[in-house]
Backbone as a printed PyTorch tensor [residue, N CA C, xyz], in Angstrom:
tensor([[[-202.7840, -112.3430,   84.8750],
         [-203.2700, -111.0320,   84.5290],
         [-204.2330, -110.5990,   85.6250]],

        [[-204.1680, -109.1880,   85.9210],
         [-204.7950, -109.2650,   87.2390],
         [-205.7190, -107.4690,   86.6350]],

        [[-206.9980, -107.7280,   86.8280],
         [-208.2570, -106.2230,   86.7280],
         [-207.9970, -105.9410,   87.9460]],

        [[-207.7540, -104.4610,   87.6970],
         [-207.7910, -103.5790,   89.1660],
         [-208.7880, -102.3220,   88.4780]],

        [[-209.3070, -101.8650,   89.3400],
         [-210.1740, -100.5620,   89.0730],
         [-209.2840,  -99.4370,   89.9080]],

        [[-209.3630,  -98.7680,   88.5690],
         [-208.6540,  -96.9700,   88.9510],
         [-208.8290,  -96.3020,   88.6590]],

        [[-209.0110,  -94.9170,   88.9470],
         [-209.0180,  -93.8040,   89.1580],
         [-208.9350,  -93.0400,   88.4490]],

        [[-208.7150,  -92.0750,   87.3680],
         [-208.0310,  -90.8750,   86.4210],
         [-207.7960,  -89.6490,   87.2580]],

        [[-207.2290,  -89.4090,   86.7980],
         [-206.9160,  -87.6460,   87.3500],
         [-208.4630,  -87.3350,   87.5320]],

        [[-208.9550,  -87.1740,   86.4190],
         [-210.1750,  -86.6300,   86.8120],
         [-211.6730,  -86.8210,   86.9990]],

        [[-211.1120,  -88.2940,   88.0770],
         [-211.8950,  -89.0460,   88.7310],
         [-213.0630,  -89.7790,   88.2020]],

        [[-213.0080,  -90.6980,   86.7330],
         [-213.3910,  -91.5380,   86.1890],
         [-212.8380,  -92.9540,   86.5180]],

        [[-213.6940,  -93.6290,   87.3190],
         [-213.1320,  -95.2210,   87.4260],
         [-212.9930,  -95.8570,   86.1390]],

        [[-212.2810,  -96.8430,   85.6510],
         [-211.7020,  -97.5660,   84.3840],
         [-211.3600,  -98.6680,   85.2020]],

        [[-211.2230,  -99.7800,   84.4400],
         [-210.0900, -101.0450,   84.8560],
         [-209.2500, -101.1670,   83.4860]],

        [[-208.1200, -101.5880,   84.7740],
         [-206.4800, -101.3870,   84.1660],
         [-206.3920, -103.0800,   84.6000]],

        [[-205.3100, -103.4240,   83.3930],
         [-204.7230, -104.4130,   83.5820],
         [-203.1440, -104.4190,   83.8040]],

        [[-202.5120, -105.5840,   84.7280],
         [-201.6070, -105.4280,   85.5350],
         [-200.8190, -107.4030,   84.7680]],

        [[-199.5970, -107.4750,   84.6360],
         [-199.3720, -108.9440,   84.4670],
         [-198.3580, -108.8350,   85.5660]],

        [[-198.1830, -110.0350,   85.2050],
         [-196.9300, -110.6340,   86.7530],
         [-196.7010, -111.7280,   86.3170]],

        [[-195.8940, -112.2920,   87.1560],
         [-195.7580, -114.1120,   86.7690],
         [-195.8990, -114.7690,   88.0830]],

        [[-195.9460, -115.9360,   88.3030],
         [-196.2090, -116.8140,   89.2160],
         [-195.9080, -118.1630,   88.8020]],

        [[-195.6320, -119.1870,   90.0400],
         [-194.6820, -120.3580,   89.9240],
         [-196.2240, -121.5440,   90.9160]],

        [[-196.1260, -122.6340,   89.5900],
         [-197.1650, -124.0890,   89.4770],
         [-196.2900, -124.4960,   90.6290]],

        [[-197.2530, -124.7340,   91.9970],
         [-196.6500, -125.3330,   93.0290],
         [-197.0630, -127.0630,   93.5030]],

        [[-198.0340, -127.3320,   92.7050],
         [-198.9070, -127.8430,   92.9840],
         [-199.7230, -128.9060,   91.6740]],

        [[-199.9860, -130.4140,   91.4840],
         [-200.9700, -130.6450,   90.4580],
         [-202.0150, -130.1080,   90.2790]],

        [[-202.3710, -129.6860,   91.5950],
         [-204.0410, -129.3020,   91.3510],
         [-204.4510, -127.5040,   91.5300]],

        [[-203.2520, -127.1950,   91.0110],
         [-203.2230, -126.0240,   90.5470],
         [-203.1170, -124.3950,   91.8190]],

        [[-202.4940, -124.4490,   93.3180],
         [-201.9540, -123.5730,   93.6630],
         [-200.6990, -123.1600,   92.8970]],

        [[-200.8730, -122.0400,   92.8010],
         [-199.7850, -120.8670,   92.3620],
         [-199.4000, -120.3080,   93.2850]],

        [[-198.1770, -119.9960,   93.0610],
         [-197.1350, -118.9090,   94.2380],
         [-196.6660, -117.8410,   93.4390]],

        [[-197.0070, -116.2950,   93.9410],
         [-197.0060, -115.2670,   93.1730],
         [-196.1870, -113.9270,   94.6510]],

        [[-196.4120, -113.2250,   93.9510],
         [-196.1860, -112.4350,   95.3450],
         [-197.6920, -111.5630,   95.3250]],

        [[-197.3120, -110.4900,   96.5240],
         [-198.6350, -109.9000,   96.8490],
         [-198.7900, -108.7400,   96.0610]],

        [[-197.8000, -108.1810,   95.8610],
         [-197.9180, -106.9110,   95.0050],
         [-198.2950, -107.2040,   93.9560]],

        [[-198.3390, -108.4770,   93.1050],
         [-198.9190, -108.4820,   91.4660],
         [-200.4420, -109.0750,   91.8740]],

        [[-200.9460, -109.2610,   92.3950],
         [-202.3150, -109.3200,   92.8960],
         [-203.0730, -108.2650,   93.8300]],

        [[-202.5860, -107.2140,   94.5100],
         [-202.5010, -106.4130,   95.3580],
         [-203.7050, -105.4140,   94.5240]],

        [[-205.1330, -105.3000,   95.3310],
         [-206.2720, -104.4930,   94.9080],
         [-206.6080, -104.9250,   93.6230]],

        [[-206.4350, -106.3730,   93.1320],
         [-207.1280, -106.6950,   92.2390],
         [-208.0260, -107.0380,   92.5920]],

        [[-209.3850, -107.0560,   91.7500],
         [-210.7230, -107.1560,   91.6160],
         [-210.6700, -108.6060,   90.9410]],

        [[-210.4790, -109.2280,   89.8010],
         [-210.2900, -110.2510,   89.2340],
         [-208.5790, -110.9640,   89.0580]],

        [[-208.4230, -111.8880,   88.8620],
         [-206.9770, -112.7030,   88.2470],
         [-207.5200, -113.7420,   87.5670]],

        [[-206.9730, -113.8960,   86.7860],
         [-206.8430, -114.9970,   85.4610],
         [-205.3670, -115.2580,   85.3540]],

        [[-205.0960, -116.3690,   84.7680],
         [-203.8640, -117.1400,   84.6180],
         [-203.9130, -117.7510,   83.3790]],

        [[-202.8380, -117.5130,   82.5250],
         [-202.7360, -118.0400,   81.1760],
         [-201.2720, -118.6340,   81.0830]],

        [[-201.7880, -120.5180,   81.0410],
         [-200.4340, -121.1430,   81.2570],
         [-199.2840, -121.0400,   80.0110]],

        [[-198.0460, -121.5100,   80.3520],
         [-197.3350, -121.6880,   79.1840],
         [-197.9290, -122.3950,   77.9460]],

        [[-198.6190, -123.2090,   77.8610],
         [-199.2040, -123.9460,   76.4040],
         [-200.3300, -122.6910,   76.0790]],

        [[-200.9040, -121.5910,   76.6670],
         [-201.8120, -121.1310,   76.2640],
         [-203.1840, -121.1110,   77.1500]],

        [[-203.4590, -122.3910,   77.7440],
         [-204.6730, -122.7310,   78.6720],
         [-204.8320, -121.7040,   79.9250]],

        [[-206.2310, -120.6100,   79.6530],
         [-206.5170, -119.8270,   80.6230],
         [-207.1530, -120.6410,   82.0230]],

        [[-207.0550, -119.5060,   82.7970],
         [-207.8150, -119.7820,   84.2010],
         [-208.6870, -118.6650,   84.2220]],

        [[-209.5270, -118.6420,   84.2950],
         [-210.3810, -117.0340,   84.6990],
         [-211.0270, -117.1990,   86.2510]],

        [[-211.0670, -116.3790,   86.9470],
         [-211.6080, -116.3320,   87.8960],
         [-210.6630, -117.0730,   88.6260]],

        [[-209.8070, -116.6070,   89.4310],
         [-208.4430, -117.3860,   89.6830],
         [-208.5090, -116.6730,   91.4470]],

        [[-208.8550, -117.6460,   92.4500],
         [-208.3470, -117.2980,   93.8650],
         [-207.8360, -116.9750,   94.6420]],

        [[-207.4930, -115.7700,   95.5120],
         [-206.6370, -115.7430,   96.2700],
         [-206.8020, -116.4980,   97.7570]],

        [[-206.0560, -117.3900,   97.6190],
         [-206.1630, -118.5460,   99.2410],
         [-205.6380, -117.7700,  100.3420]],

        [[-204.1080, -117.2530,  100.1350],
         [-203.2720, -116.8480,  101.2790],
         [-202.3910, -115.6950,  100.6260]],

        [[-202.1120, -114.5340,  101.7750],
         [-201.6400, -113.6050,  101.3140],
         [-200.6870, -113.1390,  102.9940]],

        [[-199.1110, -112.9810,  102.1810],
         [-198.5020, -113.0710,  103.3600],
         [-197.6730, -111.6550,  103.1640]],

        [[-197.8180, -110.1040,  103.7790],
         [-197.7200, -108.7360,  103.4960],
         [-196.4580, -108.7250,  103.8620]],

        [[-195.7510, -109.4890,  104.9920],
         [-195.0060, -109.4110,  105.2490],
         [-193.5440, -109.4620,  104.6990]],

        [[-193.7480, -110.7060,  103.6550],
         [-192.7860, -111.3400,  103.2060],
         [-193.1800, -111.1030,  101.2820]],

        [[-194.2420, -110.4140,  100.9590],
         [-194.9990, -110.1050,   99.8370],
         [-194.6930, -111.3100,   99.1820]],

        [[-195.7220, -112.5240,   99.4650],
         [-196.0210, -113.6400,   98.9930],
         [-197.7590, -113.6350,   98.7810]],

        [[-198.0940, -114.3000,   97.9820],
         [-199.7900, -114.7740,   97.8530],
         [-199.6780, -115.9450,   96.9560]],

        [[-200.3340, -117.0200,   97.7090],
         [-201.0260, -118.4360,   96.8080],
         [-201.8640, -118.0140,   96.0690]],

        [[-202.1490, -118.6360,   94.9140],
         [-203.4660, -118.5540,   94.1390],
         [-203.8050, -119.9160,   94.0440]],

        [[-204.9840, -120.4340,   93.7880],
         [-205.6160, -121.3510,   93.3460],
         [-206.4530, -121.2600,   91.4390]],

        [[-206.2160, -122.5070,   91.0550],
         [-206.7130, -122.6490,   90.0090],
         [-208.0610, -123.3080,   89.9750]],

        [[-209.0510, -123.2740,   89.5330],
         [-210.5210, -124.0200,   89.8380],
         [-210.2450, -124.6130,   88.9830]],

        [[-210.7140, -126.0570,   89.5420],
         [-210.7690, -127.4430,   88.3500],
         [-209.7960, -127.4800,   87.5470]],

        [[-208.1090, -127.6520,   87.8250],
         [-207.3780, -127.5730,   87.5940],
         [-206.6580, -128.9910,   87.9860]],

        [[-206.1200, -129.4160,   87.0320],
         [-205.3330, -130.8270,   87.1770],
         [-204.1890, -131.6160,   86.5660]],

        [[-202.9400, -132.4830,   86.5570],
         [-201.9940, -132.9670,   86.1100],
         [-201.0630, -131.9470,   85.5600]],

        [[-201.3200, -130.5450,   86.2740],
         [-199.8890, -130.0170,   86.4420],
         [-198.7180, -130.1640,   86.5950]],

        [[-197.9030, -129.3870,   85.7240],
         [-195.9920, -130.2370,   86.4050],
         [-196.2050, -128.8290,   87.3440]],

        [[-195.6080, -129.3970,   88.8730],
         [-195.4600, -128.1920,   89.2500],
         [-194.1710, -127.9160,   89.3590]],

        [[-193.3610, -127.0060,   90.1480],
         [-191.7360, -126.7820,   89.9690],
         [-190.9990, -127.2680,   90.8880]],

        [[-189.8690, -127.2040,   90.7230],
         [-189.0600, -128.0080,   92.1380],
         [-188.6600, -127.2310,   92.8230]],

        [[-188.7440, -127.0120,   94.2760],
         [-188.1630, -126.2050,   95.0720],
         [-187.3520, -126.7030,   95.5780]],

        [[-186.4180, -125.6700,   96.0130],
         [-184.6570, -125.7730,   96.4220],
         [-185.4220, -125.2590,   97.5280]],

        [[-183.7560, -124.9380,   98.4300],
         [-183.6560, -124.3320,   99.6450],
         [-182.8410, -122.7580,   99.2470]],

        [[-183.5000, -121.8960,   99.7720],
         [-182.8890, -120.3720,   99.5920],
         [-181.9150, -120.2870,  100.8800]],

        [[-181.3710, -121.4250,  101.6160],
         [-180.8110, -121.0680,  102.6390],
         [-179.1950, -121.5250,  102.2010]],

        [[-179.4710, -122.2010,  101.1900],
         [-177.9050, -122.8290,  100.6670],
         [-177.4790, -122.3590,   99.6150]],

        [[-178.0730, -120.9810,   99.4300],
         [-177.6020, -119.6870,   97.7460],
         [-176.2830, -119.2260,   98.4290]],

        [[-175.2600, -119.3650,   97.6200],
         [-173.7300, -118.9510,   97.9110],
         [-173.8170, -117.7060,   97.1270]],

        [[-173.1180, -116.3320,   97.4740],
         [-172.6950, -115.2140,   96.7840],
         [-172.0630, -116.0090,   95.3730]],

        [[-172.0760, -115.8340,   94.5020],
         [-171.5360, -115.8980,   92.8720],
         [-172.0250, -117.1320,   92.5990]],

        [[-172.9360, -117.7010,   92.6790],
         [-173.8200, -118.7980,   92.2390],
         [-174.6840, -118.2470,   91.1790]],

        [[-174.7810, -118.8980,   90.0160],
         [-175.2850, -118.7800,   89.0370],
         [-176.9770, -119.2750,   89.0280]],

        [[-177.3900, -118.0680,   88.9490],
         [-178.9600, -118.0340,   88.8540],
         [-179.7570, -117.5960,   87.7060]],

        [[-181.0290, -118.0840,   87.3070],
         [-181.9480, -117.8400,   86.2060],
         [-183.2750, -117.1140,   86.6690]],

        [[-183.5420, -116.1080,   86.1990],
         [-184.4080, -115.8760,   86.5870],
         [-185.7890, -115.4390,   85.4900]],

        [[-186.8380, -116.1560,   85.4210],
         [-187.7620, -116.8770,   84.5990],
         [-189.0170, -115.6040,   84.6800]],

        [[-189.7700, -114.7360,   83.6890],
         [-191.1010, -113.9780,   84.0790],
         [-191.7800, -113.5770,   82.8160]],

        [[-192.4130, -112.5910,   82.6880],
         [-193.4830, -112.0550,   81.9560],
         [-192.5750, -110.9030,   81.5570]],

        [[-192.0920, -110.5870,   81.2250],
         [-191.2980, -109.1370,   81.2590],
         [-192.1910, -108.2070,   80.4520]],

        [[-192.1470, -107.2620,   81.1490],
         [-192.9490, -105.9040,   80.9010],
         [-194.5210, -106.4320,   80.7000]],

        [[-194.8160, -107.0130,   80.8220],
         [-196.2070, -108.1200,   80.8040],
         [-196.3950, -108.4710,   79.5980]],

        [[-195.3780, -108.4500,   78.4810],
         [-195.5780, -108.8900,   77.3550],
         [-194.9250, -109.5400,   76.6110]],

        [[-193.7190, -110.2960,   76.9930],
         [-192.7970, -111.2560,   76.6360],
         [-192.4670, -112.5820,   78.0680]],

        [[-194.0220, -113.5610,   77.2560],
         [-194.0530, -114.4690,   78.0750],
         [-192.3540, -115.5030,   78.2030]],

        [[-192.3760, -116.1750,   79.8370],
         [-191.1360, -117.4180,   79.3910],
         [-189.9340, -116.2960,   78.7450]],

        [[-189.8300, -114.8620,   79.6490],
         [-188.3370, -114.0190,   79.3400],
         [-187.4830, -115.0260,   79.9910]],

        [[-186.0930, -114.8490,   80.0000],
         [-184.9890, -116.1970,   80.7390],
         [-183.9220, -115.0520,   80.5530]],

        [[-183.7530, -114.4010,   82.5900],
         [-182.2470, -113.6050,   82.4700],
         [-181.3390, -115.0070,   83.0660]],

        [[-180.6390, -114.4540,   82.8210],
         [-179.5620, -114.8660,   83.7570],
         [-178.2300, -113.9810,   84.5420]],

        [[-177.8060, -114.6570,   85.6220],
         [-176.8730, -114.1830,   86.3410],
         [-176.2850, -114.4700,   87.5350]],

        [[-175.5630, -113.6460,   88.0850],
         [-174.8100, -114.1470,   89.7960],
         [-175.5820, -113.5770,   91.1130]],

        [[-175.2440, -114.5080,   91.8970],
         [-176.1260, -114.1100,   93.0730],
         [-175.1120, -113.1210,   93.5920]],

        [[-175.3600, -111.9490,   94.0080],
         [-174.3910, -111.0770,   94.9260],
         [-174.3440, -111.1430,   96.1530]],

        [[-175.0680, -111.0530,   96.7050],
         [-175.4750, -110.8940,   97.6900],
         [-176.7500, -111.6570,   98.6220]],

        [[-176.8160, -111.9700,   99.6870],
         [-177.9440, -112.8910,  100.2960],
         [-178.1660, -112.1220,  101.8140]],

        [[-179.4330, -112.1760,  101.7970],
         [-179.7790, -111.5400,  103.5360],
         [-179.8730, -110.0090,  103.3510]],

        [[-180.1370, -109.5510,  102.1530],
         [-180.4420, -108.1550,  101.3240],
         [-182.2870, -107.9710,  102.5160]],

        [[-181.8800, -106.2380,  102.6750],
         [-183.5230, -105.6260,  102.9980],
         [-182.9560, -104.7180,  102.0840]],

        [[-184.6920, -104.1270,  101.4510],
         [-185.0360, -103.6770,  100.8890],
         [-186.0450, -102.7210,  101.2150]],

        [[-186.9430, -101.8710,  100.8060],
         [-187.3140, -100.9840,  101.1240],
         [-187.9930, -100.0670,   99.4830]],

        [[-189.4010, -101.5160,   99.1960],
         [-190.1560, -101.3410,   97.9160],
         [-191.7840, -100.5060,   98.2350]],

        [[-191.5260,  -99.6010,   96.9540],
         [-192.6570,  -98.8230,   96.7380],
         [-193.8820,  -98.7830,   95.6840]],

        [[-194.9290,  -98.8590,   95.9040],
         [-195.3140,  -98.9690,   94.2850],
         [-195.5830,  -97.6130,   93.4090]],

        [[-195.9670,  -97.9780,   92.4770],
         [-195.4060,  -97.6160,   90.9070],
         [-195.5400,  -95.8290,   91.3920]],

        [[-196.5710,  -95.0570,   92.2030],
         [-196.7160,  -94.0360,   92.9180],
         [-195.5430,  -93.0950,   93.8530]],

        [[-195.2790,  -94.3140,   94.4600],
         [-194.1330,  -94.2470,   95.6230],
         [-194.8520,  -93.7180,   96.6370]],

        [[-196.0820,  -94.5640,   96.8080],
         [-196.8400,  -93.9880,   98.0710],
         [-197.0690,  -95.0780,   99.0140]],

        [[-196.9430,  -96.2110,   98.5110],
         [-196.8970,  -97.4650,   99.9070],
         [-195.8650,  -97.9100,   99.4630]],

        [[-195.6600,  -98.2570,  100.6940],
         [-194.0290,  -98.7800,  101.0370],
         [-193.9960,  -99.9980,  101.7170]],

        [[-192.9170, -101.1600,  101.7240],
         [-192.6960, -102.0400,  102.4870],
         [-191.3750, -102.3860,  102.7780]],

        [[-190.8760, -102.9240,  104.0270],
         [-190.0550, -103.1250,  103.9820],
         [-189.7720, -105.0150,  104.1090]],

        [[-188.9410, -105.4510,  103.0940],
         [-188.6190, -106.7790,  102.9080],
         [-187.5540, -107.2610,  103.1500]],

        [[-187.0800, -108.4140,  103.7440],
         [-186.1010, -109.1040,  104.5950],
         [-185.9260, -110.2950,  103.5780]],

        [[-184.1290, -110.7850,  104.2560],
         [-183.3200, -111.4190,  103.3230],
         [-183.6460, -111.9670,  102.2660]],

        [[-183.4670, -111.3610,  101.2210],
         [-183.5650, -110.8930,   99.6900],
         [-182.2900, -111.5190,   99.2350]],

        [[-182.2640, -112.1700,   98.2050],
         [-181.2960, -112.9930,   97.5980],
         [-180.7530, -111.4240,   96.3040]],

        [[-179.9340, -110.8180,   96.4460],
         [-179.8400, -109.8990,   95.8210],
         [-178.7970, -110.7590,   94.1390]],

        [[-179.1680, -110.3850,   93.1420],
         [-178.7340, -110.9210,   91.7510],
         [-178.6150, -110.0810,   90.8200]],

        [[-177.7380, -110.0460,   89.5480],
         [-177.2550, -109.1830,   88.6670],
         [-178.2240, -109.4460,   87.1670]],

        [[-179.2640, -110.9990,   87.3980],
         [-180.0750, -111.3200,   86.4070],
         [-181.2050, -110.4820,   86.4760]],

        [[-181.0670, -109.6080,   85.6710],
         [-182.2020, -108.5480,   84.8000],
         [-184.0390, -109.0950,   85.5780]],

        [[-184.4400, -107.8080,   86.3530],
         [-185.7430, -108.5680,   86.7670],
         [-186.8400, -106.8980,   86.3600]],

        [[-187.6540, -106.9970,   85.5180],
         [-188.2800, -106.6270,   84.7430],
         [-189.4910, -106.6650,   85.4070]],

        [[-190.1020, -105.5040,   84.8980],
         [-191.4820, -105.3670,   85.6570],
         [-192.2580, -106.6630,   84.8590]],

        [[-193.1310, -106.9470,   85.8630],
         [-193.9750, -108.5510,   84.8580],
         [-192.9240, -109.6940,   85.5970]],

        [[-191.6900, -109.6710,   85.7810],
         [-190.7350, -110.5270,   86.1360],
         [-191.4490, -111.4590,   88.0860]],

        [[-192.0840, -110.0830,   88.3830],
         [-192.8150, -110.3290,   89.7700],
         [-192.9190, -111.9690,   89.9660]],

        [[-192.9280, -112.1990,   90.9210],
         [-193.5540, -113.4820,   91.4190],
         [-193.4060, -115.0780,   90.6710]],

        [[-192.1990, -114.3270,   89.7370],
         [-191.5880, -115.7370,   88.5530],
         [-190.4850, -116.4160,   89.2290]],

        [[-189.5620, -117.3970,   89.1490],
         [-188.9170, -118.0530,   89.7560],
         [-187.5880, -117.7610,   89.8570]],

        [[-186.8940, -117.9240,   90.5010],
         [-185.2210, -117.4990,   90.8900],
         [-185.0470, -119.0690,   90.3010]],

        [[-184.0590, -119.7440,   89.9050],
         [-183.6390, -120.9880,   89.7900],
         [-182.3040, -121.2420,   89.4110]],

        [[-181.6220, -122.0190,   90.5020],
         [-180.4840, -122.0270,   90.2660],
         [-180.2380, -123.2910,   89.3870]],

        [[-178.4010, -123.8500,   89.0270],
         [-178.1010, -124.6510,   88.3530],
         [-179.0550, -125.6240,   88.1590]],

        [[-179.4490, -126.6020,   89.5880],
         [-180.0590, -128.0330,   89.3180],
         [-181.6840, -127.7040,   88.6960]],

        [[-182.3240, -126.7340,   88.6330],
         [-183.3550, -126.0820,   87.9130],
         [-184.6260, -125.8750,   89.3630]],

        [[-184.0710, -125.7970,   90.3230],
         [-184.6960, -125.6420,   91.0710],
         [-185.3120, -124.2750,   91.8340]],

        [[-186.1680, -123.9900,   92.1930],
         [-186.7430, -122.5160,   92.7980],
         [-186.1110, -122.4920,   93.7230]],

        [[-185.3080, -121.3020,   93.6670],
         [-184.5020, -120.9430,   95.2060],
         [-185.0060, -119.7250,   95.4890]],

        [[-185.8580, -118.9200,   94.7260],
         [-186.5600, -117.1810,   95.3590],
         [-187.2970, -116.8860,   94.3770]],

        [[-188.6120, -115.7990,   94.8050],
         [-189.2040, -115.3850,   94.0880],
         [-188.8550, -113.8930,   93.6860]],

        [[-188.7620, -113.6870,   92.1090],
         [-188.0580, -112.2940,   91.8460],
         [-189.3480, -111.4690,   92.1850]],

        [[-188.6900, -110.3820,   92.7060],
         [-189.3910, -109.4910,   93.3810],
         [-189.2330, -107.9170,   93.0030]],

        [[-188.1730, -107.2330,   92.8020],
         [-187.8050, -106.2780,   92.1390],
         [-186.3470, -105.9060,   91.8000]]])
């Protein structure tokens, strides 16, 4: 869950809350998220699958390019973290899962579907359509990716992370 401070039409600051998902890379608690579900947040907190919050949750590394960001967990320990695959060995019609927060309020959603396409650019805006980026080979898929879905795991058959859903 990520506090951002914004704006109103008629220029009253408020904080808004924003969810996303993100993938346990780590026992000691880095997270892999992308940049846009952390992007001008002021605070992040992390609330694991059993329930157990993180408040005050780090950003280590933030990569604009490829819209990736690590997080760190403070005093965080005996995590399962996830298994990563290789995104370089995704075949067109390979059967993929793709794992998130959907709409930020249906934790642990589970689409599924076929990979279509691989080596996809894209050309993402946010919710405004006033910043723009452009993103390189994109595992393109027919499994349903839901706002909140952000920064949750692609995983193919052997249950492994092969991409982070992105939009």
């Amino acid at each position: 869950m990520t506090y951002v401070k914004s704006t109103s039409y008629f220029g009253r600051s408020y904080e808004s809350q924003a969810s996303g998902t993100g993938i346990i890379v780590t026992e000691d608690g880095y997270i892999l998220t992308n940049k846009h579900v952390i992007d001008e947040a002021k605070k992040i907190s992390v609330i694991l699958e059993d329930g157990t919050t993180y408040k005050d949750v780090k950003v280590v590394a933030v990569d604009s390019l490829n819209d990736v960001a690590f997080l760190k967990l403070k005093d965080a320990s005996g995590l399962t973290p996830a298994v990563l695959g290789d995104s370089k060995t995704v075949k067109v019609g390979q059967q993929v899962i793709a794992i998130g927060n959907a709409l930020g309020e249906y934790q642990n959603s589970v689409t599924a579907g076929v990979v279509s396409g691989t080596g996809r650019s894209l050309t993402a805006s946010d919710a405004a359509g006033y910043s723009t980026e452009r993103l390189n080979d994109m595992i393109q898929t027919d499994a349903a990716i839901n706002s909140g879905h952000s920064g949750g795991p692609l995983i193919n058959a052997a249950g492994q992370v092969i991409g982070l859903n992105t939009a």
